[in-house]
KOLNU-557150 format. One record per atom (N, C-alpha, C): residue in three letters; x, y, z. Coordinates in Angstrom, 3 decimals. Layout:
<banus>
aa ALA	xx X	yy Y	zz Z;
...
</banus>
This chain:
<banus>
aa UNK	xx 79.546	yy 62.654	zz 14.123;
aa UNK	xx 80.120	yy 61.536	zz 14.848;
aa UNK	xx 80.576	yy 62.041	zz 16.220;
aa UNK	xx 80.474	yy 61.187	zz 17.058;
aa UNK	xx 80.916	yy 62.039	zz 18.725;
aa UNK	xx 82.124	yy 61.218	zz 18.891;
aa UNK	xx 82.649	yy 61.868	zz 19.783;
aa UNK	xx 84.378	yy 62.126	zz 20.163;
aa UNK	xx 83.972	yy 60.126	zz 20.692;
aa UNK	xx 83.320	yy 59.764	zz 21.287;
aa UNK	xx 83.581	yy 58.412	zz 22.071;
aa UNK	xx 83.176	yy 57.615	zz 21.135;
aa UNK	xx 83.272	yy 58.000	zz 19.767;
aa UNK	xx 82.996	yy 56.560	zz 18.719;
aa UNK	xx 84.129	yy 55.524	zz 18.537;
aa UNK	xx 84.157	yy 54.506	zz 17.978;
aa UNK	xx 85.388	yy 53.851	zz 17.807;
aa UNK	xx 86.738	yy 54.181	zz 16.784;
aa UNK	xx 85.778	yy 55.226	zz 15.836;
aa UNK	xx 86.860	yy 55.689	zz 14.717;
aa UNK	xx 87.678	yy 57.234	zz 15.991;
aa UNK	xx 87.133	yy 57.194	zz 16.801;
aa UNK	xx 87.990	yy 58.298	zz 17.207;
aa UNK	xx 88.551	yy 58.040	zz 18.893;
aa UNK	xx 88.463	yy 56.910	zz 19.235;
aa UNK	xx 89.034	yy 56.248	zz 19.973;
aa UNK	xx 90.375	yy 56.020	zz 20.025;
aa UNK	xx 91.332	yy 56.059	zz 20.364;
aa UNK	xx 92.961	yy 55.910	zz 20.439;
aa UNK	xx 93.377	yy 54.669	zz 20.798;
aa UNK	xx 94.257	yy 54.318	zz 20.117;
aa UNK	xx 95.040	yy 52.451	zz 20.394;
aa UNK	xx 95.956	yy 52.616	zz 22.030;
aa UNK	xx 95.105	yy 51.861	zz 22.850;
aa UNK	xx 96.137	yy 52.027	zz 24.294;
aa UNK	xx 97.219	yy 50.779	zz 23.667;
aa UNK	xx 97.900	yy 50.784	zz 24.830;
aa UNK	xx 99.214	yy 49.953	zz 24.957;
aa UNK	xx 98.870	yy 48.724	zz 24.994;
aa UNK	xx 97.833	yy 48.646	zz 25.625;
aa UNK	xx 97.317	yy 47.041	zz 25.622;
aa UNK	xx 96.593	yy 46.891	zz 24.837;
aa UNK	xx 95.553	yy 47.711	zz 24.020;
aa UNK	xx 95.750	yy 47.178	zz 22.701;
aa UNK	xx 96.154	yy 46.541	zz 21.401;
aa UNK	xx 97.221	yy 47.353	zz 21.422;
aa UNK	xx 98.419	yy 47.040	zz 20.887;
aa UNK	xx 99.016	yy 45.936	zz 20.928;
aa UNK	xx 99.384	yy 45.523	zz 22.423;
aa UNK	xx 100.165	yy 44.472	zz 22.768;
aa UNK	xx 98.838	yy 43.212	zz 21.966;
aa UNK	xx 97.897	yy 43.590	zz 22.309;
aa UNK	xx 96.613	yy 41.957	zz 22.377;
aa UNK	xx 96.315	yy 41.975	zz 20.780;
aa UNK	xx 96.609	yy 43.365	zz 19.874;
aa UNK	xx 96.387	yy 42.881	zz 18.407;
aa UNK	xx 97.849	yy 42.472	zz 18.035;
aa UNK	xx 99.344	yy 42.424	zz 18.561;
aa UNK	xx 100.418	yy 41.935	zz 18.255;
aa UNK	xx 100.106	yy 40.245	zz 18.191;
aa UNK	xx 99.873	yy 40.111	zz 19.453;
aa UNK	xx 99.434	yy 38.171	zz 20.285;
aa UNK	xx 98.297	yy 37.872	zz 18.810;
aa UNK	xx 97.065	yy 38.422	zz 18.778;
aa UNK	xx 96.032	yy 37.684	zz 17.576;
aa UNK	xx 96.531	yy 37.610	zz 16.835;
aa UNK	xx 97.179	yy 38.618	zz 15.749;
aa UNK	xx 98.293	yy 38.343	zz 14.602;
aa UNK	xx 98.976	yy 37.193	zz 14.681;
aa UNK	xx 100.176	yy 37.494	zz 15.749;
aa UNK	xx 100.890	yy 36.081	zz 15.544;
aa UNK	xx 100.168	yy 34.938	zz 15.487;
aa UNK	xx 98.946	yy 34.928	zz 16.198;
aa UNK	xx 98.336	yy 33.674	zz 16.414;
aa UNK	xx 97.411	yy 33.190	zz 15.605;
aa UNK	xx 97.538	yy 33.798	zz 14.266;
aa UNK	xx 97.146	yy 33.825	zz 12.852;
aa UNK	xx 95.391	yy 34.034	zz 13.056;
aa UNK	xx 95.028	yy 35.154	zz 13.845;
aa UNK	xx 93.496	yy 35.704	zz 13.852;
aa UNK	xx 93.477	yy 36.850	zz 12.597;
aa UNK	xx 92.329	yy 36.377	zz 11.924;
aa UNK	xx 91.724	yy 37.854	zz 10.795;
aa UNK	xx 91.327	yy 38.638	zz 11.537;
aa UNK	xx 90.912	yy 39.962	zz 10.367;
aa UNK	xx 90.796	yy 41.454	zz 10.895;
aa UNK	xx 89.655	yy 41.322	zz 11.300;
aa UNK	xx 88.656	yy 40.299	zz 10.856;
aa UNK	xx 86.800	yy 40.489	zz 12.001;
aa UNK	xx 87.437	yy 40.195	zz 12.867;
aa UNK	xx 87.906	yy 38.919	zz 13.238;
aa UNK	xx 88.278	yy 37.983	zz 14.466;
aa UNK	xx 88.653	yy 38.886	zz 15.425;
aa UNK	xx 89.709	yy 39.708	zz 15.093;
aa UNK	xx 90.534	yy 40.308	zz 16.014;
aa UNK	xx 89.317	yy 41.925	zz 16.259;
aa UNK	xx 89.138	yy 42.798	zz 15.576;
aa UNK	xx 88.015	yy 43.303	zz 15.581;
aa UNK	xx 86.987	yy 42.893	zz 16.557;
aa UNK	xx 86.583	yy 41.890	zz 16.158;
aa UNK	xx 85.943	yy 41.427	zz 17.408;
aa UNK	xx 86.431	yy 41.140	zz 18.857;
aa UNK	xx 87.571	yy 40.974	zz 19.495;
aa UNK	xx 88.193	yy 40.812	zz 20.611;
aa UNK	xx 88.720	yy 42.193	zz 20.767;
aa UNK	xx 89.123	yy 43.148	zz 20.171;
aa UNK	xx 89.588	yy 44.608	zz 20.295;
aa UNK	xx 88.009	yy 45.338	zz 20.281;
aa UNK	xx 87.111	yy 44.959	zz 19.775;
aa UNK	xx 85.958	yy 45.874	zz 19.768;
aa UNK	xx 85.826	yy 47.388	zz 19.264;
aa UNK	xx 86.160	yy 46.840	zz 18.165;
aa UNK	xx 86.754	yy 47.967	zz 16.663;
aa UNK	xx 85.977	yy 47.772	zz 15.745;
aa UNK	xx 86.435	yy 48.179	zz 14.158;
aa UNK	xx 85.624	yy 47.560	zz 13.313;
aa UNK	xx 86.924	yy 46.905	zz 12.558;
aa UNK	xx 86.556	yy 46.092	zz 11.287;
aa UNK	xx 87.842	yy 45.373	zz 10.533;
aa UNK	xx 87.712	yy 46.091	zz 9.441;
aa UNK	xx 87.610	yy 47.234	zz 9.415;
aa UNK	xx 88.167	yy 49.155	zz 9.106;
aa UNK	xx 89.397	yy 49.243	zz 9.258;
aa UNK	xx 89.366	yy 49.801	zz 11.118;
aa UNK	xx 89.721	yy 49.973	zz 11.711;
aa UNK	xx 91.163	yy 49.282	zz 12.145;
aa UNK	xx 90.724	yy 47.983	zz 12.028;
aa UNK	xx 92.126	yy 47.026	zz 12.090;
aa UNK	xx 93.143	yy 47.567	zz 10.686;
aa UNK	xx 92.304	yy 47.031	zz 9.454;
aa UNK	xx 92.847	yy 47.710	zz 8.593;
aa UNK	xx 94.330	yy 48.158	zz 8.693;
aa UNK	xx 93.152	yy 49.484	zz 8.770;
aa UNK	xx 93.802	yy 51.106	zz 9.031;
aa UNK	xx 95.176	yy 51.548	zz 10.250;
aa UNK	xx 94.899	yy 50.844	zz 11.185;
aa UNK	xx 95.794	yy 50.225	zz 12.030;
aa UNK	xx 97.225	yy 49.559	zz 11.300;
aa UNK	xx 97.028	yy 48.912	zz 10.953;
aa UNK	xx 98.013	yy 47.474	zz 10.386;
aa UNK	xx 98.504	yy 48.865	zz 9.297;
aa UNK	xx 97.765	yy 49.268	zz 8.106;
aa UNK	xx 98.183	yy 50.159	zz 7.512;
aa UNK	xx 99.396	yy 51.347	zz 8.329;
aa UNK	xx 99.222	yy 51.935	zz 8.871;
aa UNK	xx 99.596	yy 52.940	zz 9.797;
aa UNK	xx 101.331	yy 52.358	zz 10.355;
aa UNK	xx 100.847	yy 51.043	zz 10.744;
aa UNK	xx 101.900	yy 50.547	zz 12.018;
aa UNK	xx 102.942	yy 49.997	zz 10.435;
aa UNK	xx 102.691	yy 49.882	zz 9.511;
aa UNK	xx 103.831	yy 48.903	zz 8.469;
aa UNK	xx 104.473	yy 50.549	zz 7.492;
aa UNK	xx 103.735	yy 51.362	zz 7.810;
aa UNK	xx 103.954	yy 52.800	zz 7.388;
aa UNK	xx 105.125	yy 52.647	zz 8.601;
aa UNK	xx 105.140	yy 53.034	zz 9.653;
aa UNK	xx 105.908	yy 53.504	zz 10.534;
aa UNK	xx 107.360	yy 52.788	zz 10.773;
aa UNK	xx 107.190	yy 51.501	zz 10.652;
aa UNK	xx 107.890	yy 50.683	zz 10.351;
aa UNK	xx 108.873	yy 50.746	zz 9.034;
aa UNK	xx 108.356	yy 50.596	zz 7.871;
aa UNK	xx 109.163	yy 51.244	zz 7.147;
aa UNK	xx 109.870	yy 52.462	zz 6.854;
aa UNK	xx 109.313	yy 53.222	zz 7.507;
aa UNK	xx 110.064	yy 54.560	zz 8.023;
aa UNK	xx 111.551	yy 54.250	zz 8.519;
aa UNK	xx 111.072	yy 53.591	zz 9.732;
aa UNK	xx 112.079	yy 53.177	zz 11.152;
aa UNK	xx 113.343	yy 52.484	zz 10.014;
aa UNK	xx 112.917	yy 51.714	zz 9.459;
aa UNK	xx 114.041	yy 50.865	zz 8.757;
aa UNK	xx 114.658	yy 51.947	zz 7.603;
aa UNK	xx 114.244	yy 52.714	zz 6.891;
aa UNK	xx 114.919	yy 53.469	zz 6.183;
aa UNK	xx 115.638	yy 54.430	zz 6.721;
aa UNK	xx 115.520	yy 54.975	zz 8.031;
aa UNK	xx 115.940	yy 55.479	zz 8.886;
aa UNK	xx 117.271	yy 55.064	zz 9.209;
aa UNK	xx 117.131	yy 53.529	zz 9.922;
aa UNK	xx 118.403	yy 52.934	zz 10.115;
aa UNK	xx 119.419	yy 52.624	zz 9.185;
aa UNK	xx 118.560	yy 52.278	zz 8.352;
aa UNK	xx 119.658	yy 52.305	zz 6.500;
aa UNK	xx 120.645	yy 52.868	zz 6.368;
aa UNK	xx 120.006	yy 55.016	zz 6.317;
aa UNK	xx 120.650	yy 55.913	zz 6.355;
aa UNK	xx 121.556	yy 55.962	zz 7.873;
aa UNK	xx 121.789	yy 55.699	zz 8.907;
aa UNK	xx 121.952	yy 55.750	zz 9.781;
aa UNK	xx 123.903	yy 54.549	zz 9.749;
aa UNK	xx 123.117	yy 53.338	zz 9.179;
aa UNK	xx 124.815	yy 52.413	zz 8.900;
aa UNK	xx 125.442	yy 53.125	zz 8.140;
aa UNK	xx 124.519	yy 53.818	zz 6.657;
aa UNK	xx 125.480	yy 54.395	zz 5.707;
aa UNK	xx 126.171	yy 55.273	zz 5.879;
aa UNK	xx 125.640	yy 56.097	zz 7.177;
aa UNK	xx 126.615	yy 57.254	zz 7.393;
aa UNK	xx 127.685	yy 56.661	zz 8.522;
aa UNK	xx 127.251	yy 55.455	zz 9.068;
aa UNK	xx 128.903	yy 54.956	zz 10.147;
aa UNK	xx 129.828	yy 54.377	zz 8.970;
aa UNK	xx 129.399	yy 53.995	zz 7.832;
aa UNK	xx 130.638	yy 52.894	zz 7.091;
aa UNK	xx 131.364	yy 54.121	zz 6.747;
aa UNK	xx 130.871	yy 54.740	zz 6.377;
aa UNK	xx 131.763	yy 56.108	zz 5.704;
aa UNK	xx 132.759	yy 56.695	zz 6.222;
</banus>
């Protein structure tokens, strides 16, 4: 596979921002796939990744009140 395929391509910022907007705007993973010019893999794997990180962030903050109430 060569470095300029889409699986090894990196999510810019405006990526990001334009698969946030399709989501809300209730587009599927071809749909949006298709306007990002990815595969609906890729979206996936994405969405996977970003609700990983996210739940991180929030368990994070969890621990973070529990140690101010104390």
């Amino acid at each position: 596979m060569s470095p300029l395929t889409a699986a090894r391509r990196r999510w810019t910022v405006d990526e990001q921002k334009k698969l946030d907007d399709l989501l809300e705007a209730g587009k599927t993973a071809p749909e949006i796939a298709t306007a990002l010019q990815r595969t609906p893999q890729g979206i996936y794997a994405r969405l996977q990744r970003l609700d990983i990180k996210r739940k991180k962030a929030a368990r994070r903050r969890l621990v973070e009140l529990k140690a101010k109430e104390k």
